[in-house]
Structures are given as structure tokens and as C-alpha cells.
C-alpha angles and dihedrals in degrees: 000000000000093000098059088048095056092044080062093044090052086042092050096045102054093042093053090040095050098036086066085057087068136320090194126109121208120231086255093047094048093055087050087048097042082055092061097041084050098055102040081054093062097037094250102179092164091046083047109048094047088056083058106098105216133280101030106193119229124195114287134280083035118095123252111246103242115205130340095288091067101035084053082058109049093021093115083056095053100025097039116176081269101066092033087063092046092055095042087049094054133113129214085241096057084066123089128198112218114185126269088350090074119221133338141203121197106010088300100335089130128009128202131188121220090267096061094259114154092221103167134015104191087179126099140200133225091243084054091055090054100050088039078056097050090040091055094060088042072062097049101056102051089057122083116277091252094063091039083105113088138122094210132355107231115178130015104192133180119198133182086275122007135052114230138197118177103195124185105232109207112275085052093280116153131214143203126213133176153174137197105239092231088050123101107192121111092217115085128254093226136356114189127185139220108037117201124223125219130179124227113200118304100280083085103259115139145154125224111204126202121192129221106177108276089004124089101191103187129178124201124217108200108191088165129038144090135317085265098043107111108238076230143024130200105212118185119180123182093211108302096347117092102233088185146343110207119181113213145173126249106235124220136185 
């Protein structure tokens, strides 16, 4: 799917980006490293599931995991006997520091803060294929039957006045939905094809534009940014006038 190719391309960017900052660990950084190792060698769920910082986000539509009871319960689904061997095989020296993110294994497999907070696990199991699979038809089901067709569901967004979805259709194809948020019908206001990706910068920030004739409408992911950065933004131009500009919140499960 093109969206999972573009996930490994984010994911490749801003490890390789941020690697070239520094590869060193400090003395501090390689004991919070070696606890982890230690206790992904014995197995340690418990060790392991109070070093998450919660929530930890899971691809969507799967639900986060929301504190250590939760992570206790699915953690042979997230840490399978796989990435536990990647983490227990691992030397101090097969970690990067790379800048504000923390450390990372694998290019981003794992992600830990300087504290020795487990912040992000981009890795993901066989037995969580298989759930993601099984929520993405529980997706699709709640949705009209005229949106019910769609490979992978890939942002949910709320703005100040509109509800999104950004869908990925099969042969790679996206597609823009939205409602107004005082209106009750299932069916949606507008859908609009054939999305278009663009990159900015490495850091994973992009935008995806639909066109309807003389309307851009283009919506902005920000993965990285200030406090006061929206996780979205609904951008509608009317060729080159900016019609409005409506910040927004990326919804998860």
C-alpha cells in the first residue's frame, strides 16, 4: 500500500536525518539503554511496561495503549518474542542518539526518551497485523455504505469546524471526506480522489491536496513543531486565495 510505504519512508527520513546529528551515548544514556537490554533478556513484562510512557500510539485504527495495565495485557502483541530479541541482542553501540527524539534502535523500531521512557515502538508483530486487519473492517462498518471501499484508513481529524477521514482507496488512490460538525447525516458533505503527498522537510511533516476545480483543499499533518503547533490544518484555497485556514486534532482510538 502507498501508505505504508510512505510511513517507511517518514520513518526512514527522519532516522537517517537525525542519525547524522550524533550516533554517541553518553555514559547516562547507555545505563538507561543496558536496563532495557537486561530486562528484554529475562523477559521482564512488568520492567518493561512501567519504562512505556503512556500512551503509547498504535497504528491506527488500533487502539493506544493507554497506561501499564493495558500494555501488561496486549504486551505479547506489541513486544513478540521478535522484537524482544532485537532489543536483548542489542549493543549499546547499535543505539543513536538523535537529538531531542532520545535514542533510537533500528532506524526508529523503538524510541526512548533521556529518561529512559519508552515513547514510541514503530515495530509491529504478526499477531498485530492481524488485529490492525480485523479493526479496519470494524471501520469500515460504521462508515456509509458509499465510503465502505477502502484498502487502509489513514487520519481521522477534527477542526474547529469540519469532521475528516483521509482513507487510502486500493491502487494506492486517497480520498478526502468530510462533515460539517452541526450536521447529522451519515453521508458525507464532500468526498474528493486522488490526494496528493508532499514532503516537508525530513522531520515528517507533510501535506496531502485534493482539487476541486477551482478549490485546493489541502490538509497538513505536523508530526514536529511547537506546544502551540495543531497536530492538523484544513486548508481551502479558492485558487490562489486562502478561503480558511482551520487547525484540528488527529483522532485515535
Amino acid at each position: 500500500m502507498k501508505y505504508h510505504i510512505i510511513l517507511l519512508w517518514l520513518f526512514t527520513m527522519v532516522s537517517q536525518a537525525l542519525y547524522a546529528q550524533s550516533n554517541g551515548l553518553s555514559d547516562g544514556q547507555r545505563l538507561i539503554v543496558d536496563k532495557l537490554i537486561r530486562a528484554a533478556s529475562a523477559g521482564d513484562k512488568r520492567q518493561i511496561a512501567a519504562m512505556v510512557v503512556y500512551p503509547l500510539r498504535r497504528t491506527y485504527p488500533l487502539s493506544d495503549v493507554k497506561n501499564k495495565a493495558e500494555m501488561l495485557a496486549r504486551f505479547d502483541t506489541i513486544f513478540d518474542g521478535e522484537l524482544l530479541r532485537r532489543i536483548a541482542r542489542s549493543k549499546t553501540d547499535d543505539w543513536s542518539v538523535v537529538g531531542w527524539r532520545g535514542l533510537m534502535l533500528d532506524n526508529g523500531a523503538l524510541w526512548m526518551d533521556d529518561a529512559g521512557g519508552i515513547t514510541a515502538i514503530n515495530y509491529q508483530s504478526e499477531k498485530e497485523k492481524v488485529l490492525l486487519e480485523r479493526a479496519i473492517q470494524k471501520d469500515k462498518q460504521q462508515l456509509p455504505s458509499s465510503l465502505q471501499q477502502l484498502a487502509t484508513p489513514l487520519y481521522r481529524i477534527i477542526t474547529k469546524h469540519y469532521r475528516i477521514r483521509i482513507d487510502e482507496l486500493a491502487g494506492g488512490q486517497w480520498r478526502y471526506a468530510c462533515w460539517s460538525l452541526k450536521s447529522a447525516k451519515k453521508d458525507a458533505d464532500l468526498v474528493l480522489y486522488n490526494g496528493v503527498f508532499e514532503a516537508q522537510g525530513s522531520g515528517g511533516n507533510h501535506t496531502i491536496t485534493f482539487a476541486n476545480g477551482l478549490y485546493r483543499y489541502v490538509v497538513s499533518i505536523n508530526r514536529l513543531g511547537t506546544r502551540e503547533t495543531p497536530e492538523a490544518v484544513l486548508t481551502v484555497f479558492k485558487e490562489a486565495t486562502v478561503l480558511l485556514n482551520d487547525p484540528g486534532k488527529i483522532t485515535r482510538n
